[in-house]
N, C-alpha and C positions, 0 to 999 in steps of 0.2 A: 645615563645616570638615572633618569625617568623609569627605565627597565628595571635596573638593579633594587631600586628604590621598593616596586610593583612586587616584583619577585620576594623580598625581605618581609613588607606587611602582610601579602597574600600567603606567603608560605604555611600556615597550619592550617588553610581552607579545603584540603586535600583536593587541591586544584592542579591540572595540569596547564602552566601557561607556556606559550611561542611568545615569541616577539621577532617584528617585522618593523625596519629603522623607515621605511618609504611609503608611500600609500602605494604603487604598483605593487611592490613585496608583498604590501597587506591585503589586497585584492587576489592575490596571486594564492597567500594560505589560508585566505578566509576559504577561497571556493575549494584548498586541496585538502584542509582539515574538516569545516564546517562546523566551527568551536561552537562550544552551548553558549558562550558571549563573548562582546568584543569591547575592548575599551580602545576608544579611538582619540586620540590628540587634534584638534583643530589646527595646530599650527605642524607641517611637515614639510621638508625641502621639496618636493617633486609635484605634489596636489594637496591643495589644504583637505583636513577631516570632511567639508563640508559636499568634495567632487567625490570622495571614498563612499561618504555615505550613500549620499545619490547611485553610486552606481552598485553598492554593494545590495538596497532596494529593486533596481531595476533587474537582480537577476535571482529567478524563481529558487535558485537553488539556496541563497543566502539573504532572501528576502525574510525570509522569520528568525533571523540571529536578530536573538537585542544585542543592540549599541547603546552605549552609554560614553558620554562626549567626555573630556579630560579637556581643562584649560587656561591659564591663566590667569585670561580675562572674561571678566563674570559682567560685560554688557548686555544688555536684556535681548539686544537682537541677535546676538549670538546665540544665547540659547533658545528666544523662540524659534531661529532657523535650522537650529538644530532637530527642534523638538518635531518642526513642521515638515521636515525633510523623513524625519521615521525613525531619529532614538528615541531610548524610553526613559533618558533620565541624562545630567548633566553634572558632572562633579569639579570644582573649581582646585587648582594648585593655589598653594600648594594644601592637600588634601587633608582630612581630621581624617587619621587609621578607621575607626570606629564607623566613621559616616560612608568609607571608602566598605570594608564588609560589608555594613546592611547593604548598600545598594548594588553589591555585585551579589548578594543572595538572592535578594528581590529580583534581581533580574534574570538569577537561572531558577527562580518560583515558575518565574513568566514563561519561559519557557519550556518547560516544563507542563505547566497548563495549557500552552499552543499545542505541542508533541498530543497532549492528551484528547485535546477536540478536534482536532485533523485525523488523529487512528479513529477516536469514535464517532466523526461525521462517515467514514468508512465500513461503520460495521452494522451488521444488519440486527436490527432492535429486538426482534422474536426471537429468532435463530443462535444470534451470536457469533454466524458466521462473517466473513467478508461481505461489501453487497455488490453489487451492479458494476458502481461507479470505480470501485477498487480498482474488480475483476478486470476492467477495461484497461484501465492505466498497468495493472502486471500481466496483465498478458501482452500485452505490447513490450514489455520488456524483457518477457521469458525469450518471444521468436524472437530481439535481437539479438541476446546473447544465443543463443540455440544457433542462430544461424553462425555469426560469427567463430564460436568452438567450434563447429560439426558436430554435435550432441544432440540427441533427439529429445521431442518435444510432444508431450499427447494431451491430447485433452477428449474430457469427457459432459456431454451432457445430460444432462439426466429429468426426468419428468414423471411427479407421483399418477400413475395409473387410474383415469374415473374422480380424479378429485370432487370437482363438481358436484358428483352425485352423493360422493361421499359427505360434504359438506353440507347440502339441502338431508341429508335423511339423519345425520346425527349431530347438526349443528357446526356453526362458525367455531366454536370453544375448541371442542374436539381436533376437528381439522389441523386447529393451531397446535394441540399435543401432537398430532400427527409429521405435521413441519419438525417442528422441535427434534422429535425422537429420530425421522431421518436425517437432520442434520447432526446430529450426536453422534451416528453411523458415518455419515461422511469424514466428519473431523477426526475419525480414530484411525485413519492413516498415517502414510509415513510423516517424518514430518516437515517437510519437501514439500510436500503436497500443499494445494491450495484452495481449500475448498469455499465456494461463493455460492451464497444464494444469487442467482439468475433473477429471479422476479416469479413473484405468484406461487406457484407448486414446481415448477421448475429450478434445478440447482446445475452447477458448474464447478469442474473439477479440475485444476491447471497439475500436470503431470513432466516435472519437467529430469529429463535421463531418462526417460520410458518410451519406449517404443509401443504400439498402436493392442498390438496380441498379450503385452503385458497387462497393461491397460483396463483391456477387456474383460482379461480374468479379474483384475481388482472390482470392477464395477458387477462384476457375476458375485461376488462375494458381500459387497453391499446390497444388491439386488434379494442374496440369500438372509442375507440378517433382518433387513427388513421384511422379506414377507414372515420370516419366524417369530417377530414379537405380537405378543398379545394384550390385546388389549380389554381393560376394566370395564368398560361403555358395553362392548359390544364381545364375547367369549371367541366367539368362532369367527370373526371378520380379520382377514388377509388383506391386508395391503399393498402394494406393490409398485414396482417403478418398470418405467424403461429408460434403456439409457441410447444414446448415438457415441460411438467412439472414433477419434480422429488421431491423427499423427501430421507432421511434416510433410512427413516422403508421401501422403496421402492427399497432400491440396497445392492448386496452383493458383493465383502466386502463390508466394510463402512469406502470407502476410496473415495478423489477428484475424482481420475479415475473414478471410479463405478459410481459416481453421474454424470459426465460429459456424458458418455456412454449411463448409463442409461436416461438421458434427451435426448439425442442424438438422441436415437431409437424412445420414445416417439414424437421429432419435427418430425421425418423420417413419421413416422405413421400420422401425422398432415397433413404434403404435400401428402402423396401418396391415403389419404380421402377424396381428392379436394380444398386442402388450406381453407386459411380464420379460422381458427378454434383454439380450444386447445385442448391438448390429454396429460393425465396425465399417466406416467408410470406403467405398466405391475409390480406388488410385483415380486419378485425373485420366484422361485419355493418351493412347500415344503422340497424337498429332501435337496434345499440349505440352507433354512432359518434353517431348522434342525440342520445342519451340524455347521451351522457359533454359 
């Protein structure tokens, strides 16, 4: 009746609501939907609201859904433990329509503003692109799905050429147009692609359905854009990168490390041939490829 009730005032909120009569049910479609909010009843045949909430906190995936408590009884230690367990708000039955809105607005605001400083605790502040900390967490996720399909998986890394030097003779300022402008190059790929700043003058490219030689040619075509622009400061100065290119079937294990590593050696090889260039990774040896 609770449901029906829900569904009748909520309905012009251009909401999509589930409903789960258990707290295992509702455990069971919070983690398979991942609603923008949850309205949780304290009183349920199987575990009260108070075990739901707890454990729908303790798991990473459903720790940032607000909850908002539903309940009868408006005891003050009810809703402190509510409050102190991790909803964001407590609505007593039987409920005022009006008060029952705002607070279900309020709460997908909230969420909404979470989505928002988690993507841009993510993103790199100069650039605009992915940063570091992303890069890590999706690339780890690219090889297991890559591995699981059998789809290949490439990555590239990449490194502006003499930054350094570049930076001591026309300034920190410039430099930073320099970043800027190759990453504006990097992110005009597909749109698949996953382009991170690495750190410093260094960036990272997650290539996932690409094979190593595909790759390669893509990072020769960034490689070309950038040495072609020119710049204001300076007429006649060339900029340029190198990059390290990697795939799967090129590292062993067939883990993030390995691929980062493995690309790693590959840029090293890039720089120490006299920049400007790309150098696609060394396969593993036979004795390893054997073995793995």
């Amino acid at each position: 009746m609770i449901h029906r009730l829900l569904k009748a005032r909520l309905k012009n909120e251009r909401l999509e609501i589930h409903c789960a009569t258990s707290g295992k049910q509702g455990l069971e479609t919070a983690r398979s939907l991942l609603p923008a909010v949850i309205l949780l009843d304290i009183d349920m045949p199987d575990m009260d609201g108070f075990s739901v909430l707890s454990e729908l906190k303790a798991d990473q995936a459903t720790h940032d859904i607000p909850v908002i408590f539903l309940s009868g009884s408006c005891e003050s230690s009810s809703v402190v433990r509510g409050l102190e367990l991790g909803a964001i708000d407590f609505v007593a039955k039987p409920f005022d329509v009006s008060e029952l809105k705002a607070r279900v607005r309020s709460a997908l605001r909230i969420r909404l503003l979470i989505k928002m400083l988690a993507q841009r605790a993510q993103i790199d502040g100069l650039t605009g692109l992915w940063n570091r900390a992303y890069f890590n967490n999706r690339l780890e996720v690219e090889v297991t799905h890559a591995q699981r399909h059998q789809t290949p998986l490439s990555l590239i890394l990449a490194d502006l050429d003499s930054f350094k030097q570049l930076n001591d003779r026309y300034g920190h300022p410039f430099g930073d147009e320099v970043l800027e402008e190759f990453a504006s190059i990097l992110a005009g790929g597909r749109a698949s692609d996953v382009a991170c700043r690495y750190g410093g003058e260094e960036f990272a490219i997650i290539m996932p359905n690409v094979a190593a030689e595909e790759a390669a040619s893509v990072a020769t075509r960034y490689g070309t854009a950038l040495a072609a622009c020119r710049w204001e400061r300076s007429g006649d100065l060339s900029v340029t990168a190198s990059f390290g290119v990697t795939d799967l079937s090129l590292t062993n294990p067939k883990t993030a490390k390995a691929m980062i590593d493995s690309a790693d050696r590959a840029l090293y090889a890039a720089k120490q041939a006299g920049r400007n260039r790309v150098v696609i990774a060394s396969p593993p040896p036979e004795s390893m490829r054997a073995s793995a």
